[in-house]
N, C-alpha and C positions, 0 to 999 in steps of 0.2 A: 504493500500500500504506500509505503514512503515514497519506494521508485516511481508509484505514478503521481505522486503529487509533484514532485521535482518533473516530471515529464509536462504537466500542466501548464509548470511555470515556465516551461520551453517551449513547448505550444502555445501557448498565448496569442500562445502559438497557439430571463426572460423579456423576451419580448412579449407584450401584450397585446393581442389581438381583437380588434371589433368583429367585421364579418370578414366572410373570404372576397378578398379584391378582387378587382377586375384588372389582371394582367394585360390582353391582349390589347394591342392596338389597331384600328380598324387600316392603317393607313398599310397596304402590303399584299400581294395577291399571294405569298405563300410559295410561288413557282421557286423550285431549288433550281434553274439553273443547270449548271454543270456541275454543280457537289457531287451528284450522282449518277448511275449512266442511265441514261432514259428507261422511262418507267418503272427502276428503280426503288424499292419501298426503303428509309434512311434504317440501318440500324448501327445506334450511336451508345458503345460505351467511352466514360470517362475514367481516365486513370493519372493517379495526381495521390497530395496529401491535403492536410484540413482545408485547403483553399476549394479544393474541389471536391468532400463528402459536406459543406457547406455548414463547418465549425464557426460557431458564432457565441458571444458572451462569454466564454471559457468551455463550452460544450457542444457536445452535439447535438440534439433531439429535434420533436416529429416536426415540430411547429418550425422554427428553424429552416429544416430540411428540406421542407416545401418548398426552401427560397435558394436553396443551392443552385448556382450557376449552372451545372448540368439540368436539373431538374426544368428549369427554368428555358434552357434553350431545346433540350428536347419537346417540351410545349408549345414552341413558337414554331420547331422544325416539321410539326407534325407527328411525329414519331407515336409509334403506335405502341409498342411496348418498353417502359425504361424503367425497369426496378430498382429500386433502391433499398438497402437494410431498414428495417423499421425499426427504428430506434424510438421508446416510448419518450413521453411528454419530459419524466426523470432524467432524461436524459446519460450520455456518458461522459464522466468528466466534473466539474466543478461551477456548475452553474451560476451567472449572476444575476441578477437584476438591480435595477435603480428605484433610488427609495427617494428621491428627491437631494435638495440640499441641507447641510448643517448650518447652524448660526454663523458660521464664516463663509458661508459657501461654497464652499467645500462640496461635492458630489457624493452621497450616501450611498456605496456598493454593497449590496448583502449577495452572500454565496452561498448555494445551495448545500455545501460539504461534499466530498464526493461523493459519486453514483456511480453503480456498474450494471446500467439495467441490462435486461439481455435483450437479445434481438427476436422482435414479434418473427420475422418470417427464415430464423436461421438454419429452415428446414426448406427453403428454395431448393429446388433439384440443380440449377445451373448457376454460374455465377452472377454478382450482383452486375447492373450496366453502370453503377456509380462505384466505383474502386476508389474510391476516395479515402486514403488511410492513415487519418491524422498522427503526424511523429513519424511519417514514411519520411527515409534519406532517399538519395537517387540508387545507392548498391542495392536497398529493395527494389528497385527494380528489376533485378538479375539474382537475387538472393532466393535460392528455394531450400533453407531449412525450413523445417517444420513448424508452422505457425502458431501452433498451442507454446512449441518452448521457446522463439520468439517472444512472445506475450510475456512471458513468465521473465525470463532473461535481460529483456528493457523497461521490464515496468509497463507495456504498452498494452492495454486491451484491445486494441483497436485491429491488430493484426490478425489473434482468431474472431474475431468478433465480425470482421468483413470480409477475408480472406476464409476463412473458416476451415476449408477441410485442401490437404494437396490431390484429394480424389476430383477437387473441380478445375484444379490448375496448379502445378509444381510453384510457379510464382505467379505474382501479380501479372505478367505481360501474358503466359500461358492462359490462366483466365480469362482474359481482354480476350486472347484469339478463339479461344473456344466458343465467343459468342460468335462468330463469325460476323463482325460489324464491317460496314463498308466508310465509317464516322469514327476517328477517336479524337479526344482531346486530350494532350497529354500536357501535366502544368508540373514538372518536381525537380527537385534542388534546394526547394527554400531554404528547405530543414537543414541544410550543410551548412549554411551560413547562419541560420536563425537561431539554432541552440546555443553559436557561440557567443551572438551578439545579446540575446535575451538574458543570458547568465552575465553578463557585465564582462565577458571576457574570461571566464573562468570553466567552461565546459566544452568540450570537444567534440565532434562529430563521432557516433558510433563506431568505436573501432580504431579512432585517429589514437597519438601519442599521446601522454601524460599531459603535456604542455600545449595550451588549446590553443588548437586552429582549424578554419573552416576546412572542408574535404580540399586537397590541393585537387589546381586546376586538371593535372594529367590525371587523376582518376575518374575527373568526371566527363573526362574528354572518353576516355574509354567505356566509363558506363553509358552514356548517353549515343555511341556509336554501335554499340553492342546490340542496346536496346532495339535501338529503331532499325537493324541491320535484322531485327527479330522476329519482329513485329511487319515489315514493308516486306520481307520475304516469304511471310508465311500468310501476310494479307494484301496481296501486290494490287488489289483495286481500292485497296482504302484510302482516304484521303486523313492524314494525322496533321493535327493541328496543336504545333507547340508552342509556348508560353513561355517567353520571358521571365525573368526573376526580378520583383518589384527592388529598390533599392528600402530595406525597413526601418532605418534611420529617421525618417519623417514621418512616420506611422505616430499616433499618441503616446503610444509605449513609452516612446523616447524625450517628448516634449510637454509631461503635463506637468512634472515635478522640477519647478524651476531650481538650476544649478547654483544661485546667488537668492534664495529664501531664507538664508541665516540672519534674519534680522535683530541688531545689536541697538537696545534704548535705555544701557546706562552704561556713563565710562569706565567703570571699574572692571564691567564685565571684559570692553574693548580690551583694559590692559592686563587681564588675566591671559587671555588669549594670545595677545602678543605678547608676551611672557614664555608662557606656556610652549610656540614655536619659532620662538623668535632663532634657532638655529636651524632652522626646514628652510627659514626667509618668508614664511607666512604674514600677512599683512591685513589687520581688521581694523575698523572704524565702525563709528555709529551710523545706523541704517542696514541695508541690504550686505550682505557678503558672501563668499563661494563658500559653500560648506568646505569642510575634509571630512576626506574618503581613502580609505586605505587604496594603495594603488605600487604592487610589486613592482611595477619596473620606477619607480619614482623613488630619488634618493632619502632614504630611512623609512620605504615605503610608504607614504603619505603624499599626499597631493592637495592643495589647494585648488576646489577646481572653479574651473573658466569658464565662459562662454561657447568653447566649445567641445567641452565634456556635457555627459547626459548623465540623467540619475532615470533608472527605469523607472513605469508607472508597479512593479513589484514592491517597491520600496514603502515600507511601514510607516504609514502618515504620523501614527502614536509615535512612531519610535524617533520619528525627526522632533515634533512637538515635544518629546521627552530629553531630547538634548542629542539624539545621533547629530553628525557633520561638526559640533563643536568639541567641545571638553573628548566625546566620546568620535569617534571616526567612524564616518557610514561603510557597512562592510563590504569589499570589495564585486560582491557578487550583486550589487545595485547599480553600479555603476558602468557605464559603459566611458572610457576617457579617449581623448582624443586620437593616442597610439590604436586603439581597439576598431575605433570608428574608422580608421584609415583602411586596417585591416577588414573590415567588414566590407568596404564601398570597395577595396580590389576585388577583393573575392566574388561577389556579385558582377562587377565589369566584365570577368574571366570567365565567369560561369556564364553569360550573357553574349559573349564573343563564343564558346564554344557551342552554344544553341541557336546561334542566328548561323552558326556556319553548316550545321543539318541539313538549312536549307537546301545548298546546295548542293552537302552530299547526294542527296538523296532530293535529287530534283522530281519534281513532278511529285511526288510523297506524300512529302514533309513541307506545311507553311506555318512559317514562322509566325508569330501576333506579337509584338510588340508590350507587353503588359508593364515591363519598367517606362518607356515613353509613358504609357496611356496613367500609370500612376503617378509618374513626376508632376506633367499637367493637373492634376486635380491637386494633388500637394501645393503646387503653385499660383493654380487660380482658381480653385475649386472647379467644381462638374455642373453646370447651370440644365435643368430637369425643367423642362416645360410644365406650367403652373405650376410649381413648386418652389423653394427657394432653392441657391445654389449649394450642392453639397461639398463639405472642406473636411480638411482633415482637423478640427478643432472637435475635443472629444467630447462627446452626446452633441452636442447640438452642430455642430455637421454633420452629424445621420450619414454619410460612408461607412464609419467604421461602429464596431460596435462595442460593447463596454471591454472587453479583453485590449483593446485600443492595439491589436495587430490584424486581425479578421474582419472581412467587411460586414456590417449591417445587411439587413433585407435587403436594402434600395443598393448597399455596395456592390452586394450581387446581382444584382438590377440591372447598376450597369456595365458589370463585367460582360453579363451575360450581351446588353446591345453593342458593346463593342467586338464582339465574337461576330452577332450581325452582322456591323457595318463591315469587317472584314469580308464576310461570306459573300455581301450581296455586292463586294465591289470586286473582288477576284473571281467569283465564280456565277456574274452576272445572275443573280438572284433574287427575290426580292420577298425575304421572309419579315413578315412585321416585327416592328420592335416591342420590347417588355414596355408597358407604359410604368414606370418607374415611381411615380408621383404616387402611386395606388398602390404600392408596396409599405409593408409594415415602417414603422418607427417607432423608436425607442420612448417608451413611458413608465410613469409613475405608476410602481408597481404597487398593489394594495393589499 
């Protein structure tokens, strides 16, 4: 149980519902185009991790699920059959909701504690069309041990819990071709970079060395050549649709918990402090100042941090209010510093250079979608949603993301999913209606 709580906090990797929206858009004849080859019926599995089994608030469940980007574009595609795990309302995982704000304003998150519901239909005969396997690295996608002692081994329920039995597919990719789909979408990598980033720089990619770092580039240049050498051979009429790696540094995760919140309002405390480091070269005054944070590669381990150091949104509100970052040093596994973040944003580049290069291995295949572009611009100028306001990465109230402040909201996948559209209908001359986005859940005052 421990391993999956620390897996939680690397995943981070309820919403409350009125009636069921009205997704569809009238504006779209449906015609696929060249997706498929004439007359054609679509059969579309996705395989990916939490971005694509459509993990949201720290969990997975039904309600949720409904808004998974697969879910979501199989609806618009027509698709006649797309199963997904039935994960109940309990969901898997550590649930949030929002309770409103505190006397400072502060955002009130309550958490469900963990849940390990089982899956309503884990007696499906063939495998699921959503492979979406939150805490999936990219080796799982070539990795066929046995998924029960996976499970057991990472901490990870999620592997038998959607993967389930190797009687349906030795690995995830074998699954996918067993359905014989002529549609996949494949979105994974995150997880190589996002367990090291979300632990503050202190946890490694499954498998990697003692000393964290994301999967280096040459492995994933391998597995990601492997795969789809896998997958395009053994499904040579399918069309695979891969995903870019968002850059998660601009996610809320990383920007709720301002780095200069040590607010200093008498001087005795100011020259305690400067006292205290005054051999680091630490430097406080009255008002705002950088917390410290313990930080190994910083001489006497300590750091003063800066503007551009991050303190994650893991980090214990009580435990700042109680005096972490001053007297006491915030523990190194909150913080992401700026040696980290450099290390994060290569990793991501590399990993991003070695999947838009697929393209062209495997011309005609494999199309690339841009998801670090299509992420940056909303980080940048928000995502503007006809009648509706623009969605930003500003957390609850830009409605992208959702309270885990790494996973998108209903509407985040909203419009993950129309930008998959706008791809489709502009390379394979198609013209599938968009998600009307606006009519997608949002985050409320839970009761």
């Amino acid at each position: 149980m421990k391993s999956f709580k620390n897996l939680l906090v690397l995943l981070l990797v309820g919403f409350i519902f009125s009636c069921e929206p009205q997704i569809d858009n009238p504006v779209g004849t449906g015609n696929l185009g060249d997706l498929v080859g004439n007359g054609e019926k679509i059969v579309y599995v996705a395989i990916g991790n939490s971005l694509t089994a459509g993990y949201q608030n720290g969990a997975v469940y039904a309600s949720g699920q409904e808004y998974s980007f697969p879910k979501l574009l199989a609806h618009q595609l027509g698709v006649e059959e797309f199963i997904q795990p039935q994960i109940p309302e309990a969901g898997i995982g550590d649930k949030m909701t929002f309770a409103g704000f505190n006397a400072l304003g502060r955002p009130i998150i309550n958490r469900n504690g963990i849940t390990l519901s089982p899956v309503g239909n884990a007696n499906h005969p063939k495998p699921y069309h959503n492979l979406g396997v939150p805490g999936m690295i990219a080796y799982d996608l070539i990795d066929e041990s046995d998924y029960l002692a996976r499970s057991q081994q990472r901490g990870n329920p999620f592997y038998s819990s959607i993967l389930r039995s190797q009687n349906l597919g030795s690995n995830i990719l074998k699954q996918a071709i067993a359905l014989n789909p002529n549609l996949i979408t494949l979105w994974a990598g995150n997880n190589d970079v996002l367990g090291y980033a979300t632990s503050g720089g202190t946890i490694s990619t499954t498998g990697m060395p003692n000393n964290p770092v994301p999967t280096p580039k040459e492995q994933m240049q391998q597995i990601f050549g492997g795969a789809l050498q896998l997958l395009s051979g053994s499904l040579p009429k399918a069309k695979i649709l891969m995903f870019t790696i968002p850059d998660v540094v601009g996610t809320p995760y990383f920007n709720v918990v301002p780095w200069n919140a040590l607010v200093l309002t008498k001087q005795e405390d100011v020259d305690k402090l400067n006292q205290a480091y005054a051999a680091l070269g630490f430097k406080f005054k009255l008002g705002q100042n950088g917390f410290v944070a313990q930080s190994p590669s910083s001489p006497g381990g300590l750091k003063q941090l800066t503007k551009e150091d991050k303190i994650t949104l893991a980090c214990p509100q009580d435990s700042l209010a109680a005096g972490w970052g001053s007297s006491k040093p915030i523990p190194n596994q909150y913080v992401l510093d700026a040696n980290e973040i450099q290390i994060t944003k290569n990793a991501i580049a590399e990993y991003n250079q070695i999947i838009k290069s697929m393209e062209s291995a495997f011309s005609g295949k494999v199309f690339v979608i841009d998801m670090n572009a299509i992420f940056a611009g909303i980080l940048s100028n928000g995502y503007k949603v006809p009648g509706s306001a623009t969605l930003t990465n500003a957390y609850i109230s830009g409605e992208f993301f959702s309270l885990d402040g790494i996973h998108p909201s209903s509407r985040g996948y909203g419009v993950v999913t129309n930008e998959i559209i706008k791809y489709i209908n502009n390379k394979f001359k198609a013209d599938i209606p968009y998600v009307l986005v606006q009519n997608l859940p949002v985050t409320k005052v839970s009761k």
